[in-house]
PAZA-401610 format. One record per residue (C-alpha): residue in three letters; x, y, z negated. Coordinates in steps of 0.2 Angstrom, whole numbers. Layout:
N
R / ALA / X / Y / Z
...
***
This chain:
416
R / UNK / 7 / -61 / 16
R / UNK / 12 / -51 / 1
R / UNK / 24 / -56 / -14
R / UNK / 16 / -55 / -30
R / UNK / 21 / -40 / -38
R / UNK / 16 / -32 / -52
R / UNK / 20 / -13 / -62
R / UNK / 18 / -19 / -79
R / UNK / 35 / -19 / -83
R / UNK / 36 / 0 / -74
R / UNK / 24 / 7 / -84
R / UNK / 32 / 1 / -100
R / UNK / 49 / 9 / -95
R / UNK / 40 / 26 / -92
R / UNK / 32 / 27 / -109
R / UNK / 46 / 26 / -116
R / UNK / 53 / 44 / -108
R / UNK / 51 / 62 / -117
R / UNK / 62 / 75 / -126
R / UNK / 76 / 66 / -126
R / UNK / 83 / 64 / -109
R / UNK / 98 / 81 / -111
R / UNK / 110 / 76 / -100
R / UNK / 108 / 91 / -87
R / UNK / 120 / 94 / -79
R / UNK / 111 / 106 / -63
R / UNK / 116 / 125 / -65
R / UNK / 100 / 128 / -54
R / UNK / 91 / 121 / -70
R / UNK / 97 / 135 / -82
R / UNK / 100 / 137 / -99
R / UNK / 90 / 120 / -104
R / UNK / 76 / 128 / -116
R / UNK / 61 / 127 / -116
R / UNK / 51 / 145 / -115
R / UNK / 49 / 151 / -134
R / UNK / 29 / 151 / -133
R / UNK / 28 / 133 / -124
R / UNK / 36 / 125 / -139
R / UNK / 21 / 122 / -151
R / UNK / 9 / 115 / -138
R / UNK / 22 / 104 / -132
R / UNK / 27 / 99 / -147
R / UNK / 8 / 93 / -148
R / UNK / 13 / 82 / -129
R / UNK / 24 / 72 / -141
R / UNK / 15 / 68 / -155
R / UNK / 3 / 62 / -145
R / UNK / 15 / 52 / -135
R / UNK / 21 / 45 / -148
R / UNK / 5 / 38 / -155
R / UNK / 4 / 32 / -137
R / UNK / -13 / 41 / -134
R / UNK / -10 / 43 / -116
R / UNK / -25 / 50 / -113
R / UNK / -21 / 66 / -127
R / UNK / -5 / 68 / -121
R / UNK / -12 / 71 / -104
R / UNK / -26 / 82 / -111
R / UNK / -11 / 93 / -120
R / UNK / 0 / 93 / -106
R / UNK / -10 / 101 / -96
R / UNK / -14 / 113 / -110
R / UNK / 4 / 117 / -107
R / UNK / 2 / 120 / -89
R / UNK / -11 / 131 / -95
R / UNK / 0 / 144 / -103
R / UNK / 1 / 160 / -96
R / UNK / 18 / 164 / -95
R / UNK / 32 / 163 / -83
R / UNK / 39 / 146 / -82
R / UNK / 57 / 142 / -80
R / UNK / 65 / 127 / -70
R / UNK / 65 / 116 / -85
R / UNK / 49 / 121 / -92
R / UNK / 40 / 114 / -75
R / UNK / 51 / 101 / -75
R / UNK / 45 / 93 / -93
R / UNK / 27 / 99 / -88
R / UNK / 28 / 85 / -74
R / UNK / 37 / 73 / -82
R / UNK / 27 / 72 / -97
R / UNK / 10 / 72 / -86
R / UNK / 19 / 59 / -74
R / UNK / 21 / 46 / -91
R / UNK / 4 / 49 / -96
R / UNK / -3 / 45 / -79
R / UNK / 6 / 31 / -76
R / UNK / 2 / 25 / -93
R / UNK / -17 / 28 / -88
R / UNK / -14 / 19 / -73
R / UNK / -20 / 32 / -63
R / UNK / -5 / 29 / -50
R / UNK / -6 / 43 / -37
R / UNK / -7 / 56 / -50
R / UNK / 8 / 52 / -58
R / UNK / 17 / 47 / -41
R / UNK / 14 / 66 / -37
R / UNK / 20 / 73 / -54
R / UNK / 34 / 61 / -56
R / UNK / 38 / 64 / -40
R / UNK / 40 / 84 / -45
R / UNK / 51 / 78 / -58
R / UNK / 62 / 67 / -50
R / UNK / 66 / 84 / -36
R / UNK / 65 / 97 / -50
R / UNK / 86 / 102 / -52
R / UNK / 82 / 97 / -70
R / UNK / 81 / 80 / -68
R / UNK / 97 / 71 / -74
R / UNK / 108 / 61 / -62
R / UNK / 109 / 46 / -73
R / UNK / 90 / 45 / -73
R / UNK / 88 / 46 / -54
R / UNK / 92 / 28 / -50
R / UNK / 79 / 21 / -62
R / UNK / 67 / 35 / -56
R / UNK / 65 / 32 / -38
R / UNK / 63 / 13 / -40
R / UNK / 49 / 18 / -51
R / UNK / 42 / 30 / -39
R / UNK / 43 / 15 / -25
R / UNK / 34 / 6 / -35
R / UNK / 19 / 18 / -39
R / UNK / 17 / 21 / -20
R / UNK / 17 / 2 / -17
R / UNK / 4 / 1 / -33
R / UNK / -5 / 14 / -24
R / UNK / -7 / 7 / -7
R / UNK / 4 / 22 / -2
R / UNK / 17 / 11 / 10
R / UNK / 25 / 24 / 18
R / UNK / 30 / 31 / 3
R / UNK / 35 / 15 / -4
R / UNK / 48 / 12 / 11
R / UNK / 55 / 30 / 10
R / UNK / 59 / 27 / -7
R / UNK / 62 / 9 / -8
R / UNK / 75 / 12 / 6
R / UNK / 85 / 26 / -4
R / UNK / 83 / 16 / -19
R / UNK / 88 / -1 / -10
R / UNK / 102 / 8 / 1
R / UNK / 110 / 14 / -17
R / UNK / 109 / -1 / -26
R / UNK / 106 / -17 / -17
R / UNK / 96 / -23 / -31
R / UNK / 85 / -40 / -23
R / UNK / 69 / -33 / -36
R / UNK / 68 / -17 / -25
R / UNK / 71 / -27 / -8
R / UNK / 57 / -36 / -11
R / UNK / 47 / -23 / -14
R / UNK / 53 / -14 / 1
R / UNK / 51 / -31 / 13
R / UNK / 34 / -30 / 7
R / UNK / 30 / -14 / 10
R / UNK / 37 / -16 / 27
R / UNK / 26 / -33 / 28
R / UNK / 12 / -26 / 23
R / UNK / 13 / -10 / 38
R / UNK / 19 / -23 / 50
R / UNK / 35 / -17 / 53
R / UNK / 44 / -36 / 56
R / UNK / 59 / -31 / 63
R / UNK / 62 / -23 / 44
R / UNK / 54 / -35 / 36
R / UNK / 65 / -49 / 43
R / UNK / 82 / -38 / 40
R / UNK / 77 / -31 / 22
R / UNK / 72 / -49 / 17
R / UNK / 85 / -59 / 24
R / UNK / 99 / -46 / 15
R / UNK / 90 / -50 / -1
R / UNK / 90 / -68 / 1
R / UNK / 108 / -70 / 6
R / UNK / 113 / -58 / -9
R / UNK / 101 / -68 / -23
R / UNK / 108 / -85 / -14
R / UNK / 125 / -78 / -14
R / UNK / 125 / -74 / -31
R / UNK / 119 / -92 / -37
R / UNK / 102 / -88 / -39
R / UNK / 86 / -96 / -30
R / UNK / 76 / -83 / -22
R / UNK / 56 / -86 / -27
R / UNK / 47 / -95 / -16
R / UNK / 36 / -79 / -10
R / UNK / 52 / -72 / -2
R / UNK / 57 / -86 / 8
R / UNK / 38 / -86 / 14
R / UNK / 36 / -67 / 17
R / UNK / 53 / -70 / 29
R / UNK / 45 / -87 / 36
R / UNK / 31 / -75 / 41
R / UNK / 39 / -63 / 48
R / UNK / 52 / -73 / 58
R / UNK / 37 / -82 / 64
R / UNK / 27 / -64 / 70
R / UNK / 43 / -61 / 81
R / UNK / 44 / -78 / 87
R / UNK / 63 / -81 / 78
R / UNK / 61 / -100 / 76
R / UNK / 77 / -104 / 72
R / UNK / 74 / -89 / 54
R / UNK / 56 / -100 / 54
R / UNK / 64 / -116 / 54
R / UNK / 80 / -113 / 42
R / UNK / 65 / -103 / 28
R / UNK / 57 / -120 / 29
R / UNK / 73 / -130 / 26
R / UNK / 74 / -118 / 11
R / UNK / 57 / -119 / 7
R / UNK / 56 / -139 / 6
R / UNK / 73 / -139 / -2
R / UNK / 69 / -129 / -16
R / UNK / 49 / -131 / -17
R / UNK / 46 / -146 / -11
R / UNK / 25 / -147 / -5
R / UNK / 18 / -157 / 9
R / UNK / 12 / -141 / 18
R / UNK / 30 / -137 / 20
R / UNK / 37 / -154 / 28
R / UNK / 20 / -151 / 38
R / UNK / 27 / -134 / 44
R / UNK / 43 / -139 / 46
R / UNK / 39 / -154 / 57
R / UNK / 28 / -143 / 70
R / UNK / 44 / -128 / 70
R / UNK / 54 / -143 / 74
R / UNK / 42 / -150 / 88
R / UNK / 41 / -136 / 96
R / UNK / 59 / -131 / 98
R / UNK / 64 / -150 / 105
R / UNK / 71 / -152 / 120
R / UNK / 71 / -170 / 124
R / UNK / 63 / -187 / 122
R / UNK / 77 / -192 / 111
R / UNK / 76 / -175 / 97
R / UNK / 60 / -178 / 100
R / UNK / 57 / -195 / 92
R / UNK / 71 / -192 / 77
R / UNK / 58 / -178 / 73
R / UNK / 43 / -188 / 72
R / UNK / 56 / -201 / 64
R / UNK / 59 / -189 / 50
R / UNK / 41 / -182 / 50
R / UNK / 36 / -200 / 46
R / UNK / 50 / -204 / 34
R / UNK / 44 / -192 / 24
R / UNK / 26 / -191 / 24
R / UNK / 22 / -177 / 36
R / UNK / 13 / -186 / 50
R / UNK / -5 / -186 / 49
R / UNK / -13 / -182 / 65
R / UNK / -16 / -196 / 78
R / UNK / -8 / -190 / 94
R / UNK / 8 / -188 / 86
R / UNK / 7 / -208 / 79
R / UNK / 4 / -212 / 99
R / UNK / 18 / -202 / 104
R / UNK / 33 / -208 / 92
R / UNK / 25 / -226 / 97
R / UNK / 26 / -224 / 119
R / UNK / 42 / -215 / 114
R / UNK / 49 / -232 / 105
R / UNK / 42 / -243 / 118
R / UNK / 52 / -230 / 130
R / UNK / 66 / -235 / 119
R / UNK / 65 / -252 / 119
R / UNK / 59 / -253 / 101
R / UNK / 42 / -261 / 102
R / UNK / 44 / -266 / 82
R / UNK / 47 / -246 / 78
R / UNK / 29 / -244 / 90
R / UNK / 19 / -257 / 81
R / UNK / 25 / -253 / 64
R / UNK / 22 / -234 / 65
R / UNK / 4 / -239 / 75
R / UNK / 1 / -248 / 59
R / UNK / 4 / -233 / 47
R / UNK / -7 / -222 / 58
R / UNK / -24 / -236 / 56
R / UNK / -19 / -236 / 37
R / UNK / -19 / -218 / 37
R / UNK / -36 / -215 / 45
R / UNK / -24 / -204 / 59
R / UNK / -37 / -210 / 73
R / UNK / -53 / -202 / 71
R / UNK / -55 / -196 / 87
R / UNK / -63 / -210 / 100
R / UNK / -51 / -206 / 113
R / UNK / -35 / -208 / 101
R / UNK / -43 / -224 / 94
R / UNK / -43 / -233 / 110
R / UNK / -28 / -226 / 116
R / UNK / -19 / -233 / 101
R / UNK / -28 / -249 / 102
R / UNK / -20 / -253 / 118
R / UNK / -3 / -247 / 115
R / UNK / -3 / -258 / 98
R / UNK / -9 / -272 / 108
R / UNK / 5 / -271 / 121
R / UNK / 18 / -266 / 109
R / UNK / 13 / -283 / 100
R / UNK / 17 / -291 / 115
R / UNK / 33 / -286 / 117
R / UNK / 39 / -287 / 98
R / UNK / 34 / -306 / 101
R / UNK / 47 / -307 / 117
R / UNK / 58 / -297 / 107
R / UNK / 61 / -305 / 91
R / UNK / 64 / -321 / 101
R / UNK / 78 / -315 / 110
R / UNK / 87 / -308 / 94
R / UNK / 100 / -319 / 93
R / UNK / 104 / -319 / 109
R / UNK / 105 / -300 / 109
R / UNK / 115 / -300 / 93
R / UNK / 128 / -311 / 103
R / UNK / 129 / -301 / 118
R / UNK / 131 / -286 / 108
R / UNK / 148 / -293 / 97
R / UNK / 155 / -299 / 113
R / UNK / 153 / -281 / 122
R / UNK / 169 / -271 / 118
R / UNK / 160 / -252 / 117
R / UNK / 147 / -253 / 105
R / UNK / 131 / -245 / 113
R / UNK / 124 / -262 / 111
R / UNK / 127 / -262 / 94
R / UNK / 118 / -248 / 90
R / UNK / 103 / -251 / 99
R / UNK / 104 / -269 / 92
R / UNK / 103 / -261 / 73
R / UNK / 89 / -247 / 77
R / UNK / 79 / -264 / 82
R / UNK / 83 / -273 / 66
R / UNK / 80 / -259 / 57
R / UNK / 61 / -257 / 66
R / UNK / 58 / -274 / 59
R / UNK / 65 / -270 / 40
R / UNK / 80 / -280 / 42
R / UNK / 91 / -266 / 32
R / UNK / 106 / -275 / 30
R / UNK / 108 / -283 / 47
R / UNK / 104 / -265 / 55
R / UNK / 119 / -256 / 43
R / UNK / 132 / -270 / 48
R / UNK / 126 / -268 / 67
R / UNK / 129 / -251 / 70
R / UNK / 143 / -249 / 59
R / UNK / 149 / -261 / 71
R / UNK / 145 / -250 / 84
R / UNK / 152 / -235 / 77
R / UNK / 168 / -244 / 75
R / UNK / 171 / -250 / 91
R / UNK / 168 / -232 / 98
R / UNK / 161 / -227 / 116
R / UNK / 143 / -225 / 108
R / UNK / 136 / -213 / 120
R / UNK / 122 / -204 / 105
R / UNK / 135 / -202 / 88
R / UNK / 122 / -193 / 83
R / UNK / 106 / -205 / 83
R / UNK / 119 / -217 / 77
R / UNK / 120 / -210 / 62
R / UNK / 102 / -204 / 58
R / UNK / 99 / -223 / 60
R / UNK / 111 / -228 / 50
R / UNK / 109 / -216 / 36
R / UNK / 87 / -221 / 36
R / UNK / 95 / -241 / 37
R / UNK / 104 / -236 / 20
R / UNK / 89 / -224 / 11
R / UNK / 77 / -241 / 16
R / UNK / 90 / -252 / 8
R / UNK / 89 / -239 / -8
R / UNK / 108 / -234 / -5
R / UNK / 108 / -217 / -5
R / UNK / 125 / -213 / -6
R / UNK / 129 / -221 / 11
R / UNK / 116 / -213 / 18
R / UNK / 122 / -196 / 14
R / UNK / 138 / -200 / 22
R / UNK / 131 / -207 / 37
R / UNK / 119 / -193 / 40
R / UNK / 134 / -179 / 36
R / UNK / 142 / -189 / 53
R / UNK / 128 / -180 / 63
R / UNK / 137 / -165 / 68
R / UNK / 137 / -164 / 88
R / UNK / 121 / -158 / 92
R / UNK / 114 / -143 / 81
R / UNK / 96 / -150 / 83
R / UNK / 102 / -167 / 77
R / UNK / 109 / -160 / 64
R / UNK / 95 / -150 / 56
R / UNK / 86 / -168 / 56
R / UNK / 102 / -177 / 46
R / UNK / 102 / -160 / 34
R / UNK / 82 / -163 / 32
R / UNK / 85 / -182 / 30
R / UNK / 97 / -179 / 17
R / UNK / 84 / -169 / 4
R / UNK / 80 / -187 / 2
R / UNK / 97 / -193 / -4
R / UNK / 95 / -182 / -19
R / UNK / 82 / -193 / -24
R / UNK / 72 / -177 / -33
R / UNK / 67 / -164 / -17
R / UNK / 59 / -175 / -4
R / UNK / 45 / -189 / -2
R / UNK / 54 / -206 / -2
R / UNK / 59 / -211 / 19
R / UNK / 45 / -223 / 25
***
């Protein structure tokens, strides 16, 4: 995966370089003039310059070179860095990498100029494929200035020579900086980290790129991605199902299987309403294509039927039981089933119940329930307070963080 860069803005600043750079400073470079019999022809090299004929002041530069007499330090110097312009403005990289390069290490070159050389250089040696030289540079260059444009060119380069380990480090620094500074990082940047995370098999980098990513731009392939980084980092039946809850809510279940699962997982639950309804949404979607799945489902819809008809009839009865209980476990459990059957308001005042009367055993799932009982009832400020409550359990956590992107109403599909 590479970032898309480009060297148009590059080329245009080294057009613009000539005669009038004077600040040397080096001894070694000596007295600063140019040799008495190189002045006419060089003279020649900036006219043409001028005129932007890049392809003249190359041919005269090299007249220049062509001169036979003895060349100082500062003749040489101008000799490169006036070939190196033309080169680069010809687009002929590798020439002008080598004769910029010359410049940029000649004792003539001033040190005010150096910074906004080496980036340059780093980024004709990514232009010409020359990745090696591109790190060498783009390291010196980053190390000095931290500037994010030349980290990404560096991460890149490091990508691209897969080098992860840097990759990942040069990356992340330039995220954190750009974030740090108030600034969102482009979406190929989070994705070139993503990537590289995911080559060393960091899933917690891979999952929190795709937070990021579905944060900031917001695309079905991202919730698709994060609801598989998420699945495979579970570590029980009940992260397991607020994952597919979540994958769900917002849209990012489409294959077969994983319908099936969140449904047995439900009925394991004692939720057959959560079963049937999301066995529904897979036969809408089309999520059963496959023979095997389709009969599978078929009979797991067909007992989960069942049950909701045992279940809704004891409703009352459990709501009673639940108020009289003095922990509020019940309560809880009571509201997630209310909720499976889109009663909203009764499944809010049951947990809050529950919550209230304290000794739930899962804080946690209580309020991820509560806080999708108040997104379906279309109050999305409660539901960013309840899912802020989640905070116990890391993994449960990420879920509340993803399930809020939908209280913000603008960065996430609507909760199902």
């Amino acid at each position: 995966m590479r970032n898309r860069l480009n060297l148009v803005a590059a080329c245009a600043a080294v057009g613009v370089l000539g005669m009038a750079s004077t600040a040397l400073a080096q001894d070694a470079c000596g007295d600063r003039k140019l040799t008495k019999k190189l002045e006419k022809p060089m003279d020649a090299v900036q006219k043409a310059r001028e005129a932007k004929d890049w392809a003249g002041m190359l041919a005269k530069a090299k007249e220049v070179d062509a001169v036979a007499v003895e060349k100082t330090e500062y003749d040489r110097f101008w000799i490169h860095e006036l070939q190196g312009v033309a080169n680069a403005n010809l687009k002929q990289f590798p020439d002008a990498l080598r004769e910029l390069d010359a410049a940029y290490n000649s004792p003539c070159m001033p040190e005010t100029d150096k910074a906004g050389r080496i980036k340059l250089l780093m980024q004709l040696s990514y232009q010409s494929k020359d990745y090696p030289k591109a790190i060498e540079y783009g390291k010196k260059a980053y190390d000095s200035s931290g500037d994010p444009e030349i980290g990404i060119y560096l991460g890149n380069a490091y990508y691209i020579q897969n080098d992860f380990e840097n990759t990942r480090a040069t990356m992340r620094d330039v995220i954190n900086k750009m974030e740090a500074s108030g600034k969102t990082p482009d979406e190929p940047s989070y994705r070139i980290l993503q990537s590289a995370c995911l080559q060393l098999k960091d899933n917690d980098c891979v999952v929190e790129q795709i937070e990021k990513l579905v944060a900031h731009y917001p695309k079905p392939k991202y919730w698709l991605d994060m609801t598989d980084a998420l699945l495979r980092a579970s570590k029980s039946d009940k992260e397991l199902i607020n994952i597919l809850r979540l994958a769900d809510g917002v849209g990012a279940m489409s294959e077969g299987p994983q319908y099936i699962e969140m449904a047995q997982l439900a009925m394991g639950q004692g939720l057959p309403g959560e079963a049937q309804a999301v066995l529904e949404r897979g036969v809408q979607k089309g999520a059963f294509s496959v023979a095997r799945d389709k009969d599978h489902a078929t009979r797991l819809l067909a007992d989960a039927k069942t049950a909701v008809t045992l279940d809704k009839s004891t409703l009352d009865k459990q709501d009673a039981s639940a108020r009289a209980k003095p922990t509020g476990d019940s309560d809880v459990k009571l509201g997630a089933a209310y909720l499976s059957y889109g009663e909203n308001e009764k499944a809010i005042e049951a947990i809050n119940r529950g919550v209230a009367k304290g000794g739930v055993k899962n804080p946690d799932e209580a309020g991820l329930l509560l806080g999708m009982a108040y997104l379906r009832a279309n109050n999305k400020a409660e539901a960013a307070k309840a899912f802020q409550t989640v905070t116990k359990d890391p993994a449960m956590a990420r879920i509340a963080k993803l399930w809020m992107l939908n209280t913000s109403g603008a960065t996430a599909p609507a909760a199902g």
